[in-house]
C-alpha positions in Angstrom: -6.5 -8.1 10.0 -5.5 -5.9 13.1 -1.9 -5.2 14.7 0.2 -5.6 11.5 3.3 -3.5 11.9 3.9 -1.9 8.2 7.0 -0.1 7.6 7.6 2.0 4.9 11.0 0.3 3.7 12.3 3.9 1.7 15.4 1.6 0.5 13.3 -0.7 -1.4 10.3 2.1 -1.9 7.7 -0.3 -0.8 5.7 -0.6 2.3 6.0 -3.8 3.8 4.9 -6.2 6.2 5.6 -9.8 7.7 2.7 -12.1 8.0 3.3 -15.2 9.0 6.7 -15.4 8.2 6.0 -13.9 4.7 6.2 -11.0 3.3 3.5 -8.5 1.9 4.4 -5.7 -0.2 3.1 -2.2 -1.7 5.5 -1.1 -3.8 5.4 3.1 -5.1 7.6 5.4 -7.3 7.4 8.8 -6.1 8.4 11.9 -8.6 8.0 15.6 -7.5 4.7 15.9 -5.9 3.4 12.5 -6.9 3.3 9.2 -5.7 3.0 5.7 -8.1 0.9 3.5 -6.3 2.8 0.4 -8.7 1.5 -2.9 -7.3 0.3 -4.8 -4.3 1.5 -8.7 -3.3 0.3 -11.0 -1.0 1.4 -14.8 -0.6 -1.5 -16.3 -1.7 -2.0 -18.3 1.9 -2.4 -14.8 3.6 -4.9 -13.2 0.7 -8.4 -12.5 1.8 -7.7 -11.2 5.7 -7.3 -7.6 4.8 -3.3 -6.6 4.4 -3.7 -5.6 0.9 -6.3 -3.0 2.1 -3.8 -2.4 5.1 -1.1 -1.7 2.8 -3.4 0.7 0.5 -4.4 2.7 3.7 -1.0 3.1 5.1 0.2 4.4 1.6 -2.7 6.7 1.1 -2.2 8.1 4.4 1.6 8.3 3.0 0.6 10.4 0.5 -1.9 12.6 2.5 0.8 13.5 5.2 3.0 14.7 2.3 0.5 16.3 0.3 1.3 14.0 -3.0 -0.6 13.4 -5.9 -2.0 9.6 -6.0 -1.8 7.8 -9.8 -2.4 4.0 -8.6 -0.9 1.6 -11.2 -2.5 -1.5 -9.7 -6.0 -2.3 -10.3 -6.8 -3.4 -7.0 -5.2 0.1 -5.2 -7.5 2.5 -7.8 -10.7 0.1 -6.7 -10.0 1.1 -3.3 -9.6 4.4 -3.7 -12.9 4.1 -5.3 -14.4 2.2 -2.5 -13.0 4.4 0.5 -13.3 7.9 -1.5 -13.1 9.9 1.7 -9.0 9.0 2.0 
């Protein structure tokens, strides 16, 4: 999925994005130098177009940009660090 305007809602400590009228969520911790990558939700009717991956980009470029440490929590965000090892 292309275009989707993610924001970084620093209140809630989540990135976050409306799709569809629903929202999509990355939700982190961050503690010194390190960022808690905690979990990632998608309404099940938007799952499978890519805004999980979205989210886990944004985040990761998050953390790069700030020079933070990256523990992911969710199983899903430490398989794509795996996949996309260059971020």
């Amino acid at each position: 999925m292309t275009d989707l305007k993610i924001e970084n809602n620093l209140d809630a400590t989540r990135f976050e994005v409306l799709v569809n009228g629903k929202l999509a969520q990355l939700d982190y911790r961050v503690e010194q130098d390190t960022i808690f990558l905690l979990y990632v939700e998608v309404p099940a009717a938007e799952e499978g177009q890519g805004i999980a991956g979205s989210l886990a980009k944004t985040a990761l470029e998050f953390a790069r940009e700030r020079g933070l440490k990256v523990v992911p929590q969710c199983p899903f965000i430490a398989a794509y660090m795996r996949k996309h090892a260059a971020l």
